[in-house]
N, C-alpha and C positions, 0 to 999 in steps of 0.2 A: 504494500500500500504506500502511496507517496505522500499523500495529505488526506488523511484520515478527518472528517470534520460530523458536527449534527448528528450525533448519537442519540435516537429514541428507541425505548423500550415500547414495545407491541405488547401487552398484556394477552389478549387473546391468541396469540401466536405463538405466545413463549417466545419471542424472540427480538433482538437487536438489530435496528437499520442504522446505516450510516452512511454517508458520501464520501467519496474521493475524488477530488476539485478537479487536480488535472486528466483524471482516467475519464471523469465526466460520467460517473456511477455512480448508481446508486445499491446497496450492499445489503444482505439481509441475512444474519447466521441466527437458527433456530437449534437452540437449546437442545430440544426433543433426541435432537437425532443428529445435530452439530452438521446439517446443511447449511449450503453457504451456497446465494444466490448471487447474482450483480445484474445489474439492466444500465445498458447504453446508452444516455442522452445524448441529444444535438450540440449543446453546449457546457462551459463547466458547470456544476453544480453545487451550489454552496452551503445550502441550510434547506431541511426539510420540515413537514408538521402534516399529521392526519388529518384528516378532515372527518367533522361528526357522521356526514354521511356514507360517504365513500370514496375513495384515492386521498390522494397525496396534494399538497399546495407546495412548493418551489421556489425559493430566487436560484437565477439561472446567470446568466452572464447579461441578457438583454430584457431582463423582467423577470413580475413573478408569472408561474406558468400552473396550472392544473395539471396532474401529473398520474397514470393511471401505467399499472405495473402487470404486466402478462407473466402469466405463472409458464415456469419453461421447466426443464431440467437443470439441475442442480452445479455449481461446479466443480470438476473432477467427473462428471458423468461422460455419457458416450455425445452427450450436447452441451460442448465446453462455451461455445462460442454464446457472448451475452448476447441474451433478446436486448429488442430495444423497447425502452419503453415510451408510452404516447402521451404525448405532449400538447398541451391547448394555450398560448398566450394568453394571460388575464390582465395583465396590466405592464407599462412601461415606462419607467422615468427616461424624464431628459437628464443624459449623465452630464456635468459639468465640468469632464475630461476627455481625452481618449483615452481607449484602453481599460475599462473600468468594469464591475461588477460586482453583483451581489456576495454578502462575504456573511457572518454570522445572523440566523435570526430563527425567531421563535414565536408560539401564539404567546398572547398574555390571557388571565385569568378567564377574561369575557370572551375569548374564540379569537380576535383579531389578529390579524399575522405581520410580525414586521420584521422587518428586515431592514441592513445597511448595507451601503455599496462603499467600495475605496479601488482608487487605481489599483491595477494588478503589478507594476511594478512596484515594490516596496522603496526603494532606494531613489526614486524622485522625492518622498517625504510631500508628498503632494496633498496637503487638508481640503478635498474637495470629495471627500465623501459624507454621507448623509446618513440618517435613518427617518425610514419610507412606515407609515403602519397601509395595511391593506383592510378595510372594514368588509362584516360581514355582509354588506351591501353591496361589494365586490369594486368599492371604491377606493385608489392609492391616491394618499394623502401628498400633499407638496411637503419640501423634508421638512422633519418633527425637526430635528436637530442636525445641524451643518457642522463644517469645518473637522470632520474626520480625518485622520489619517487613514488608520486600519482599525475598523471599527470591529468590536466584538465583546464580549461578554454579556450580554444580554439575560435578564431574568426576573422575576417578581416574588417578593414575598410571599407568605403563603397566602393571605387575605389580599395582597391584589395594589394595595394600597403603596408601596416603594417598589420602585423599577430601576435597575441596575444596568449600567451601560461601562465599556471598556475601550480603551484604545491600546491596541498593543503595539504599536510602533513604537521602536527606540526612544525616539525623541518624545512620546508621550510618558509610557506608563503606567496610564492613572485607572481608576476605577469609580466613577461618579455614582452616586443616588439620584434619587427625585421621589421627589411626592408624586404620586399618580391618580391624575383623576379617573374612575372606574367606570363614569357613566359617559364621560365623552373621551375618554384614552389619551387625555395629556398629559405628560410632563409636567412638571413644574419645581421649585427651588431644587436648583442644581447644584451639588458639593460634592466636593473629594470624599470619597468612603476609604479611599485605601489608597495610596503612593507607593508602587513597586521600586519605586527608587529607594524606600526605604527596607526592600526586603529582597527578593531573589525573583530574576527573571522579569518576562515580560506578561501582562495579563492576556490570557485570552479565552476560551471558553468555558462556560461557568454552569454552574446547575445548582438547585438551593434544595436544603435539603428540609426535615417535619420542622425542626427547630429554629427556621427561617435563619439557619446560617448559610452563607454567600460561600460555595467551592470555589474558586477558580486553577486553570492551569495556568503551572507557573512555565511559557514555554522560555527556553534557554538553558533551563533552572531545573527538569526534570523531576519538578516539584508538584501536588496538588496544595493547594494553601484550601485550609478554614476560618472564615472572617464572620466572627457575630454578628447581628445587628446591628451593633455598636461602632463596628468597623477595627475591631481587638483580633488580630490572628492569634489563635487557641490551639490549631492543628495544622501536622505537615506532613503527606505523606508524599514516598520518593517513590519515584518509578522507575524501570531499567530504559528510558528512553528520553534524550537529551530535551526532546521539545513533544511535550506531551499538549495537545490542543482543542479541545474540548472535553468536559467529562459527562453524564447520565445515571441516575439511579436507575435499577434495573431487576430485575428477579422476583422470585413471588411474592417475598414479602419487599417488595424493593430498596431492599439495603444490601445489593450490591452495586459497587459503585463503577461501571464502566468510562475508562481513559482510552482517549485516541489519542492518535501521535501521528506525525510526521516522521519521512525518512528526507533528512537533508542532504544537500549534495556531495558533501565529504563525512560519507555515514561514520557517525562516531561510534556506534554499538547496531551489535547483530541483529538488537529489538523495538530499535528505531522503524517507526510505521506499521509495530503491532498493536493489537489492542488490549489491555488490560483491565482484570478484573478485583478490587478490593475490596474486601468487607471492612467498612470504616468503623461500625458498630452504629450508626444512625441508620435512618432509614426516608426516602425521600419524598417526593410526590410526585404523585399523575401527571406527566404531563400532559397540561389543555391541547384540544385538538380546534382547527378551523371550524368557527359556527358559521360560517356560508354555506352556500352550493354551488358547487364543482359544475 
């Protein structure tokens, strides 16, 4: 796997989806019986989220997309090669670069889906990316919040009410709050919740867990960090892979804690771009799926 990203747990499946940005897959290893599916998009794929009725919602490279997944054979079977899966455009920002796409995103408590975009080259240091919500009306909002670098960590309390956002670029680091309004999905008083400057690595995918404490990976840093409510890291747990990038609660009672990672270009370790499973000793929550229709 090259970039592991958007880890959900499927409750009725028994099992884990996840994307891989530059294969442009989307990934699906079920428990049961430890198959491992993948389905071929048209473009990269960044962030996935169920939809209450049926498929999948998408930010893709040029929008979010409706995304509906054909059961094939398994991989390592005598049908290695991935199906592709079917794709519907639902909405399109104007990117306010070249070269740009959807990078981290998630529903929040009430169904909505959002997502941010940021240049694909890292090293222009470019703040022209954004975060986009998509309401269940199947309307994308102009950006909620501008001036991203590399946008990610995205999450919400467990009542709905503080929404967490990250930038993991170098030159950021940070991990911002907000007050959340719940009946009309804004944002509001914005503050530093955590300065990775003051700790290890860079922030980037997050998951919360009963105790409305903030996981985030710590990528660089082959770290998962624990951050209270309060913004106190309390917990750090190490993985065997250099830049671990998003994590997930997972399992039946959902306290196991799945880590994705990246494999970078001067692979530092053999388990760089695996995925990993921890039992933290907490245990997380469902997460919300899209209240539209697909």
């Amino acid at each position: 796997m090259q970039v592991g990203e958007s880890p959900v747990w499927r409750a009725q499946e028994n099992a884990l989806y996840w994307v891989d940005i530059p294969a442009q897959k989307i990934v699906r290893l079920r428990m049961d019986d430890s198959a491992r599916t993948e389905w071929l998009l048209p473009e990269r794929v960044a962030c996935i989220a169920f939809a209450q009725g049926s498929g999948l919602i998408a930010g893709l490279e040029t929008g979010v997309f409706a995304v509906t997944l054909p059961e094939a054979g398994s991989i390592g079977t005598a049908s290695d090669e991935a199906p592709r899966a079917q794709v519907k455009k639902l909405a399109a920002p104007v990117h306010a670069a070249p070269d740009m796409r959807f990078n981290d995103g998630r529903c929040d408590r009430q169904g909505r889906f959002w997502a941010g975009t940021m240049v694909q080259d890292m090293s222009l240091a470019n703040p022209a990316g954004a975060l986009y919500r998509f309401d269940a009306e199947g309307v994308l909002s102009a950006p909620v919040i501008g001036g991203l670098v590399t946008q990610n960590g995205l999450a919400w309390s467990p009542d709905g009410k503080t929404m967490y956002l990250s930038d993991s670029h170098p030159s950021r680091r940070l991990v911002w709050a907000f007050d959340f309004d719940t009946d009309t999905g804004m944002p509001h008083n914005r503050r530093v919740f955590a300065d990775l400057h003051h700790y290890v690595g860079r922030p980037d995918g997050a998951a919360m867990d009963a105790d409305g404490c903030y996981w985030i990976c710590a990528n660089d840093a082959g770290r998962v960090l624990r951050f209270t409510p309060q913004g106190v890291l309390d917990r750090e747990i190490a993985v065997p892979a250099v830049k671990p990038s998003m994590c997930a609660f997972g399992g039946s009672g959902l306290d196991t804690l799945f880590v994705m990672s990246i494999q970078p270009a001067n692979r530092a370790s053999e388990d760089d771009g695996a995925v990993f499973a921890v039992k933290p000793g907490v245990a997380g929550l469902p997460e919300p799926e899209y209240a539209g229709a697909l």
